[in-house]
N, C-alpha and C positions, 0 to 999 in steps of 0.2 A: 504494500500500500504506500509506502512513502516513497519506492522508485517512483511509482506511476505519479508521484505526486510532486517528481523531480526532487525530490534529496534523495540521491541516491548514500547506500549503507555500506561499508564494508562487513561480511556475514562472516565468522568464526564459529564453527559446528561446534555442536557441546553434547548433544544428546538425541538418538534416532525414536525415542519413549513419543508415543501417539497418546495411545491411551487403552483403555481397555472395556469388552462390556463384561459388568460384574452382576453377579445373579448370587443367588441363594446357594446352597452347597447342595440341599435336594432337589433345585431346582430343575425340570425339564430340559430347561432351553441351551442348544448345546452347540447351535449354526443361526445363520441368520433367516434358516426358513423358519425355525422354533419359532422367531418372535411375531409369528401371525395371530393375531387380536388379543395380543399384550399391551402392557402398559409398557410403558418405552419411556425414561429421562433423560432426557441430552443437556451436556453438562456446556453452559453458552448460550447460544441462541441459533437462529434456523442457518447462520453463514457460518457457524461450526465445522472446523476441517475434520474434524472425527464423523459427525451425522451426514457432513457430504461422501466423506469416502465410504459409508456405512449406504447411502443407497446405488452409490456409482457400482458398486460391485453387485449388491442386490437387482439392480436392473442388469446388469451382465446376465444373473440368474433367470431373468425373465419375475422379479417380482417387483413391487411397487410398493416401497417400502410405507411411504409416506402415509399411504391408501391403507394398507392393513394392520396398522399399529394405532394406540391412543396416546399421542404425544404428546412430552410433558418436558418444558426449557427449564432455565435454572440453573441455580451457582451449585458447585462439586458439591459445598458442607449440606447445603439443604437436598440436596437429590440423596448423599450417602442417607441421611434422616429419614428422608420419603425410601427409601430399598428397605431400612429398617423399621420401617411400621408396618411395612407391607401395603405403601400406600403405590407403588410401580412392582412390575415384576422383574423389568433390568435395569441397568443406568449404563450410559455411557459416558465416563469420566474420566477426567487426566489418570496418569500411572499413578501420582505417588498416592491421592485418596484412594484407588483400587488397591495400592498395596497396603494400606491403614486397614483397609475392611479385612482384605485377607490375613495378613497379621493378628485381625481381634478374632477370626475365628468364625466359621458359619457363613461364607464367603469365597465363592470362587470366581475367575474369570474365564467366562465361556471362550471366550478367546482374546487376544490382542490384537487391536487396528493394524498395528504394524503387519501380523502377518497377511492383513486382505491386499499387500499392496503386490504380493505376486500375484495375485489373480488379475490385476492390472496392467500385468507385463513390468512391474515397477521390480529394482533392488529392493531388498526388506530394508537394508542397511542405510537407509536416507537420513542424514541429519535434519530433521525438521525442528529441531530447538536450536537455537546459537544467540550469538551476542552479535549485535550490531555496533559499530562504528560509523560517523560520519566519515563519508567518502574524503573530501578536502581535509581531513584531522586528522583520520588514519594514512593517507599519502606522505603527511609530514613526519610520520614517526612508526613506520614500518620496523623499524628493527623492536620500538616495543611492544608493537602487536607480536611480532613473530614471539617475543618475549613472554608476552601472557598468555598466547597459544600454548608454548610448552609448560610453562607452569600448570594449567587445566587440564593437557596427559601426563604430566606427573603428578599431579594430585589425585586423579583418577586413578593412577598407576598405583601410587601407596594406598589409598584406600579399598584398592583389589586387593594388595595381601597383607593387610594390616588392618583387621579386624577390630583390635582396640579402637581405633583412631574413632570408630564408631560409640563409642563408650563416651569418648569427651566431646562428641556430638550432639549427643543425648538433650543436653540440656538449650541446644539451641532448637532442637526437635521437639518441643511440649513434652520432652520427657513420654516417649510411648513408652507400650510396653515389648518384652522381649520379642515379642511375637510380630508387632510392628516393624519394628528394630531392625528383624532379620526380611522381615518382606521388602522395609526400603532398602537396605541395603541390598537383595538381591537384584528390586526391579532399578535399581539407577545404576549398577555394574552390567547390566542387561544394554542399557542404551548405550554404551560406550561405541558412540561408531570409528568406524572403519576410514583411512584414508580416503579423501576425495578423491575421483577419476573423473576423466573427461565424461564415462556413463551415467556416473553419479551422477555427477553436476546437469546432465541432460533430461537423468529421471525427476531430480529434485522440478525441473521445467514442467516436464510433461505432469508431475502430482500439482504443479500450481495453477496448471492449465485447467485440471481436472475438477478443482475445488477453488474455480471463478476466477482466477488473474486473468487477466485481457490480453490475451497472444502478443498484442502490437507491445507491451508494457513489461515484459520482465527481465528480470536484473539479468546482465551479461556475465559469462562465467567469470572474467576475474573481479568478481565484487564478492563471489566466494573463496574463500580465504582457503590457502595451498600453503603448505611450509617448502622453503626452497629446497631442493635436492641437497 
């Protein structure tokens, strides 16, 4: 939105996490055919990149997502809320609240967003989270972007094998519990993506395409950020 809007951003990848739909642990619904005349929360509102990639693929299947669900928008705390009254039968929301539910227990994810992007012909491995920089601010000071890029995969690095590290986290986390603890840690060591490629950087296009960017309007590959060989 702010290329098209001429401030173009330099993008630094941080994490490939979509999101997830979470359901019940006895719950039925196990594909996205299950969730016909369900109750359905989508965590955002109707330009949501999770609820659009959720029906891009479901029309793939020949369904209509829109048409056979009772949709319900809404911020991640009040939807996790509404899953546990049993006032929806799924949610679709960011990873790290899917990993809080599954952590308390009674809680699964029927699947993650990320993996419907091979049914799209897409990499799973797309950085769809990252940091932006102004394009004229990061120009002037490349060497310390490249700087805070490596700093982000060696923080990432240490806290893959260095479990404590998560312990003196804790307390910037609301203090979950164990069980939380160990779901975020597992689901943000999960997004850890992968070197950008020329593919990448054309699928990251084509998923933006898919979920409303304007063809004429999208960021050119080097405004995503590459660490020099």
């Amino acid at each position: 939105a702010r290329f098209s809007a001429g401030e173009p951003y330099l993008y630094v990848p941080f994490s490939t996490q979509i999101g997830d739909l979470v359901v019940a642990e006895n719950s039925a619904i196990r594909s996205l055919a299950d969730l016909n005349g369900r109750r359905l929360g989508v965590a955002g509102g109707p330009d949501s990149k999770g609820w659009i990639l959720l029906q891009q693929v479901a029309s793939q299947r020949g369904l209509d997502l829109a048409a056979s669900v009772e949709l319900q928008f809404g911020s991640p705390p009040l939807l996790s809320q509404a899953l546990k009254r049993g006032q929806v039968d799924a949610i679709v929301t960011y990873w790290h609240f899917a990993a809080r539910l599954k952590g308390q227990g009674g809680w699964r994810s029927a699947f993650r967003l990320q993996d419907l992007l091979a049914e799209l012909n897409l990499d799973r491995n797309l950085p769809v989270l990252g940091y932006v920089f102004p394009k004229a601010w990061a120009d002037d000071h490349r060497d310390l972007i490249a700087r805070f890029a490596r700093s982000v995969q060696q923080a990432k690095q240490s806290l893959a094998v260095a479990p404590a590290h998560w312990q003196r986290l804790a307390s910037l986390m609301q203090e979950p519990g164990s069980g939380e603890l160990a779901a975020l840690r597992e689901g943000y060591l999960a997004g850890r993506p992968l070197p950008l490629t020329e593919r990448r950087v054309a699928d990251l296009h084509a998923l933006l395409l898919l979920t409303g960017a304007d063809s004429g309007e999208l960021m050119p590959a080097d405004l995503f950020f590459r660490p020099a060989p």
